[in-house]
N, C-alpha and C positions, 0 to 999 in steps of 0.2 A: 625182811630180815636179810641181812646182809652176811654173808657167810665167806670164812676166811682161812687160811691153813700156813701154818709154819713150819718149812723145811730145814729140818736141820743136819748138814752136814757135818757128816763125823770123817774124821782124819786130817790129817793136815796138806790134803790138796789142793792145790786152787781150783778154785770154780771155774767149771765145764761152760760156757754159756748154751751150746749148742745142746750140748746132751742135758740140760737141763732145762730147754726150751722143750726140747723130745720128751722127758719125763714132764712135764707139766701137762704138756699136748695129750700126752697116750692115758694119762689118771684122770681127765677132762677135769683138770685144776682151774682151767681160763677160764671158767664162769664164778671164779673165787678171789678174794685179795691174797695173794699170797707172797708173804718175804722168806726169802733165804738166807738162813745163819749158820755159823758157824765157830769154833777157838773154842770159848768157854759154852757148857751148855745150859749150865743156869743163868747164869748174866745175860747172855745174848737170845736167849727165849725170853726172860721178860721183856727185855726192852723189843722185842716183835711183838710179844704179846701185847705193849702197854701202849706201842702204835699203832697197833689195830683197833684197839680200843678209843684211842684220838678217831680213828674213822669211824667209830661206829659201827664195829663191826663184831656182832655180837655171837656168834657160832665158829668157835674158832677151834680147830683142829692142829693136831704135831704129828708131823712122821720125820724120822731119821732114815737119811740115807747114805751112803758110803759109795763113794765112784770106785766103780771095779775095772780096773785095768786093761784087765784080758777082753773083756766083753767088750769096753769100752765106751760104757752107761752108766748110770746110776741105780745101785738096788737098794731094794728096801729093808732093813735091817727088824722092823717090828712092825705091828698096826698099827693106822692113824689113833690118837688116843685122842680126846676131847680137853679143851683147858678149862671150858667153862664152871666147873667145879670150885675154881680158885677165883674167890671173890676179889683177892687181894693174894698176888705171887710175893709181894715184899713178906709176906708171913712167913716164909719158908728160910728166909736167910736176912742177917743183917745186913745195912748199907754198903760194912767194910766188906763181909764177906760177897758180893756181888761183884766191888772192884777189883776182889782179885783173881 
């Protein structure tokens, strides 16, 4: 089984590459397929979630993070939750409502 986790980033900073190489490294995420998103947060978790599914990747996890400034890393704002419960994420919102 192939196990997977979706990062999503809250606020509107650009992506850290570095400190987000560190937060992957230090959660031992690199034995995971893991995408990083961000802008909207339902639109942009599915379409992770619906690409991870393209690989077959069938235990797939979310955490939210927010780059904290001072520190100058990435924290974690809540526990990893699990998606797998959502047989189908289009159930939660219509087509329009995803584009916007």
């Amino acid at each position: 089984m192939k196990h997977g986790c979706i990062i999503y980033v809250v606020g509107g900073e650009p992506l850290h590459d570095g400190e987000m190489k560190q937060l992957i490294h230090y959660t031992c995420l690199e034995a995971t397929e893991c995408l990083v998103c961000g802008s909207k947060p339902l639109p942009d978790i599915f379409q992770a979630y619906r690409i991870l599914q393209q690989r077959q990747v069938v235990d797939i996890a979310c955490i939210s993070v927010r780059y904290d400034t001072e520190a100058g890393n990435y924290a974690f704002l809540e526990r990893a939750m699990s998606l797998d419960g959502f047989a189908d994420l289009s159930a939660l919102c219509s087509p329009e409502e995803m584009a916007c």
